[in-house]
C-alpha positions as CSV (number, residue, x, y, z in Angstrom):
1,X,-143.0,6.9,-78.0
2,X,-143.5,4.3,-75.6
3,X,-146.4,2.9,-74.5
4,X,-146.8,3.0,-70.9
5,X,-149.9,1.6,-71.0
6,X,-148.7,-1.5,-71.4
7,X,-145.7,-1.5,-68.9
8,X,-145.0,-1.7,-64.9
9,X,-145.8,1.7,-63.6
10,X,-143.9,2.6,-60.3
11,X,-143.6,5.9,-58.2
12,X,-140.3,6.5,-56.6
13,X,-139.5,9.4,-53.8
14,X,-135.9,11.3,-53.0
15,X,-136.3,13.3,-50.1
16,X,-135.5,16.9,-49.7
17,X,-134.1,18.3,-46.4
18,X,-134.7,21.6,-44.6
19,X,-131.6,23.7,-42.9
20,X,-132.6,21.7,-39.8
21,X,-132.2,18.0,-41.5
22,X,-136.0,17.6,-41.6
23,X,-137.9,15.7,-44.2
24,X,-139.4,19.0,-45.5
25,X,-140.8,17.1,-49.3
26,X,-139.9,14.5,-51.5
27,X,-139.2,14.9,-55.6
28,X,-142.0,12.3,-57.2
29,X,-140.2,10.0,-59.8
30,X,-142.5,8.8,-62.3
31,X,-141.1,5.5,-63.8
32,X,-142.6,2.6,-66.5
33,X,-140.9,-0.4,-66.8
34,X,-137.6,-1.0,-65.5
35,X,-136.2,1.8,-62.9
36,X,-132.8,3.2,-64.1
37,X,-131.2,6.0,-61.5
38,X,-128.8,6.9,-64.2
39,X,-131.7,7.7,-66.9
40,X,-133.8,10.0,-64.3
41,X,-135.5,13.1,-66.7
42,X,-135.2,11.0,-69.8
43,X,-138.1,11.8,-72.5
44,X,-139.5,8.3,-72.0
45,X,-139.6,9.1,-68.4
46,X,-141.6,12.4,-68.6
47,X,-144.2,11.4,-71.5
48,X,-145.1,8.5,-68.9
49,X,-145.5,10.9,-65.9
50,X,-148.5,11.8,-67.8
51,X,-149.7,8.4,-67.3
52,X,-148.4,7.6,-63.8
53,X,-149.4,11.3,-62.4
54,X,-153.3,10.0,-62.7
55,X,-152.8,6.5,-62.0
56,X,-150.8,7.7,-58.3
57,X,-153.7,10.5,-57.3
58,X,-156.9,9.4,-58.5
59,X,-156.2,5.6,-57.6
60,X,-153.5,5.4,-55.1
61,X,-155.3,8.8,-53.1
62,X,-153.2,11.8,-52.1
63,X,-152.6,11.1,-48.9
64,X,-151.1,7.4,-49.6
65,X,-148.7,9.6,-52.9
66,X,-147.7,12.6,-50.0
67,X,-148.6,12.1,-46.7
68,X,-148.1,15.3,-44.7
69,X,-145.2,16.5,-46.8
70,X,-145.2,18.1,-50.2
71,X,-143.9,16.9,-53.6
72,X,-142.2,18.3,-56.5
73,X,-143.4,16.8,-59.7
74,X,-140.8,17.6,-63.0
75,X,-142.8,18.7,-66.0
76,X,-141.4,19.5,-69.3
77,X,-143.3,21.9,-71.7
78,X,-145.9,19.5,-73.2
79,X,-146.6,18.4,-69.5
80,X,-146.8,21.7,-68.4
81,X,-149.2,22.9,-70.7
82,X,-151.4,19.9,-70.0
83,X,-155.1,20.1,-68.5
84,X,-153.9,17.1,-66.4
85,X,-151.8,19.1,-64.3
86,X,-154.8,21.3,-63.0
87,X,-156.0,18.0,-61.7
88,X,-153.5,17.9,-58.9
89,X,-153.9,19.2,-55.5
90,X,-152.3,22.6,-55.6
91,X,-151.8,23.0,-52.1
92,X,-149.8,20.1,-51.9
93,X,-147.1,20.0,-54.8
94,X,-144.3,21.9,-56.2
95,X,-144.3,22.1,-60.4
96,X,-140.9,21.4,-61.3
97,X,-140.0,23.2,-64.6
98,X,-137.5,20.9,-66.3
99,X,-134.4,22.9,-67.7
100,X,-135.3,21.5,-71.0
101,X,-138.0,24.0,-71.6
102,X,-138.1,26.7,-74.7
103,X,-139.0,29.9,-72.8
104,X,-142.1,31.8,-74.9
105,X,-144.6,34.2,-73.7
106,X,-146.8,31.0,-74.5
107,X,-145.2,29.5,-71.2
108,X,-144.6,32.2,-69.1
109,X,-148.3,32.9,-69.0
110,X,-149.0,29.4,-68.4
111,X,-146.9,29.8,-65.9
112,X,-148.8,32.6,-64.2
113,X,-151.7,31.4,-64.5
114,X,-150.8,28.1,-62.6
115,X,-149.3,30.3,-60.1
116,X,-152.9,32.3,-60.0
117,X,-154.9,28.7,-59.3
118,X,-152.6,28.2,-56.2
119,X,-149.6,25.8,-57.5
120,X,-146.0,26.7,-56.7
121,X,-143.9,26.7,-58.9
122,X,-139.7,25.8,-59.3
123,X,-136.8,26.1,-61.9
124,X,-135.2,22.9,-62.0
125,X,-131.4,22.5,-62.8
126,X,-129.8,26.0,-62.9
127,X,-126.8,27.1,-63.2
128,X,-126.5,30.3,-63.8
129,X,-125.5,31.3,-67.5
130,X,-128.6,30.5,-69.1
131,X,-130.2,33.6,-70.2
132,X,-133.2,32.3,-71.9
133,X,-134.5,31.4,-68.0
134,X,-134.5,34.7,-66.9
135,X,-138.2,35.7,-67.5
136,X,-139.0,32.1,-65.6
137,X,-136.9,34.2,-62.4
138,X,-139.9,36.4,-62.2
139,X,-142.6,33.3,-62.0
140,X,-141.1,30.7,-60.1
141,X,-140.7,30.9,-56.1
142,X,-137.8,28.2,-56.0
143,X,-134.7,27.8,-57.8
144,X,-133.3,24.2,-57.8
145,X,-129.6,24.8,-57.9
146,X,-126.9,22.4,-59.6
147,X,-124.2,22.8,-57.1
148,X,-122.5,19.8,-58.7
149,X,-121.5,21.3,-61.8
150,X,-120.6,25.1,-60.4
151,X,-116.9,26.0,-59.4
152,X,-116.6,27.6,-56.2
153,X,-116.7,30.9,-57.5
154,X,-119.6,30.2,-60.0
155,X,-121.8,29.3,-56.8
156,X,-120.7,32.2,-55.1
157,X,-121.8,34.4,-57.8
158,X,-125.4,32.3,-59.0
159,X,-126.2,32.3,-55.3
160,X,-126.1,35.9,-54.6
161,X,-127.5,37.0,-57.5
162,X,-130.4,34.7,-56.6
163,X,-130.7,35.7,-53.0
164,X,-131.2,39.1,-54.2
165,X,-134.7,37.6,-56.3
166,X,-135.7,36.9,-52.8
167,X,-136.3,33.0,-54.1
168,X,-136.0,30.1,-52.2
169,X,-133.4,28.3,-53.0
170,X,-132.8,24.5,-53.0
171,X,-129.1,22.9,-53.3
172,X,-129.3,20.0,-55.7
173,X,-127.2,17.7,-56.4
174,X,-124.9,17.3,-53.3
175,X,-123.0,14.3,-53.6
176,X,-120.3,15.2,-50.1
177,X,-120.5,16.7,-47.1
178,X,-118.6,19.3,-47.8
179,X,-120.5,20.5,-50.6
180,X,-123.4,20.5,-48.1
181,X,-121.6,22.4,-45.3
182,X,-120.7,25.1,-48.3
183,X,-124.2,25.3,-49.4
184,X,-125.5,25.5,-46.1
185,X,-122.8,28.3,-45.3
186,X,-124.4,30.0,-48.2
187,X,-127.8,30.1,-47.0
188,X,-129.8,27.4,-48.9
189,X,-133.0,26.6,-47.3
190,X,-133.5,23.0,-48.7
191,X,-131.2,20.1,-49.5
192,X,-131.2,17.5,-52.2
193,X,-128.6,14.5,-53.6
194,X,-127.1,11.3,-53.3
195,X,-125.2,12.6,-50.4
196,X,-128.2,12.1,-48.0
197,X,-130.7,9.6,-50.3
198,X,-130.7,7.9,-53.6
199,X,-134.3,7.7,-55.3
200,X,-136.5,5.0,-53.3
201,X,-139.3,3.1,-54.0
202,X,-142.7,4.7,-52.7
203,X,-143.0,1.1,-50.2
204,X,-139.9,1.4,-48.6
205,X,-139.6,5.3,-48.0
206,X,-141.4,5.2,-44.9
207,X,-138.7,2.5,-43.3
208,X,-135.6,6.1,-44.7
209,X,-134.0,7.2,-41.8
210,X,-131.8,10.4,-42.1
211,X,-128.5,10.8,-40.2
212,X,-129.1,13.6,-38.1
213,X,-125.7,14.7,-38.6
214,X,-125.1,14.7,-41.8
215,X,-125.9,18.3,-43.3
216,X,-123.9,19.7,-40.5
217,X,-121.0,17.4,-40.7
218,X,-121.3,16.4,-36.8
């Protein structure tokens, strides 16, 4: 395991649009040592979240991590089940369930109970075909949808069924504009993906400027 303690420690942001191209939150990245966009949700990278999540809010201040905008924090089952998470301010971020979780009624009720102290929570990474997530479906309030790796009829299909959850879903992934105008078309509420920001460094976030045009292809 690697020992963050001893390493760089750096917090990086992607932002996450609304239907009307609005900064509506930001995914936190959690990073030691060198930054790698390629490597994003690697082990390394979410045993040192640990580590970074309490060096960015008790040190760096909530305001200075969020602003006035939320942020989605990825967690993977260790994480999740750590008292560390109960340290964050509830009101203002989004628990990102990684998709490399084993689902267990061990989980589920952590799950619940996070919910009951005030956290939202989201399923990162679905697709669609993995059964195993369904009992997550009935916990979680948002649904982070790979749109990248669904065929045109696959997103059809995972998008309705979701829709009918009544969960809000998020389109991740988008790497063109017109996988954004299809999402959009479909009725996703929030955006995500290379198409409108690569992952940036806490500093320079505030100097991102989003292309007004770009979700609706004008």
């Amino acid at each position: 395991m690697t020992d963050v303690s001893t390493q760089e420690l750096f917090l990086w942001r992607q932002p996450i649009l609304d239907r009307g191209q609005n900064l509506a939150a930001y995914e936190l990245l959690f990073r030691s040592g060198r930054f790698d966009r390629d490597k994003i949700g690697s082990d390394d990278d979410v045993v040192a979240s640990h580590t970074v999540i309490h060096h960015a809010f008790t040190e760096l201040g909530v305001e200075a991590v969020l602003g006035k905008h939320p942020g989605y924090i990825n967690l993977n089952a260790a994480l999740l089940m750590s008292d560390v998470i109960e340290l964050l301010p509830r009101a203002k971020v989004v628990l990102e369930i990684l998709e490399t979780v084993t689902v267990n009624s061990a989980l589920i009720n952590r799950c619940i109970d996070l919910k009951q102290m005030g956290f939202t929570l989201a399923l990162d990474d679905f697709v669609g075909h993995e059964r195993e997530f369904t009992p997550l479906l009935d916990v979680v309030e948002i649904v982070k949808v790979d749109v990248q790796h669904l065929t045109p009829t696959a997103l059809d299909t995972v998008t309705a069924r979701l829709q009918l959850l009544g969960r809000t879903l998020l389109a991740e992934k988008v790497d063109s504009r017109e996988l954004a105008q299809r999402c959009l078309g479909l009725g996703y509420e929030l955006f995500q993906g290379y198409y409108f920001s690569r992952p940036m460094p806490a500093d320079k976030f505030a100097t991102w400027v989003h292309d007004k045009g770009a979700l609706a292809g004008q």
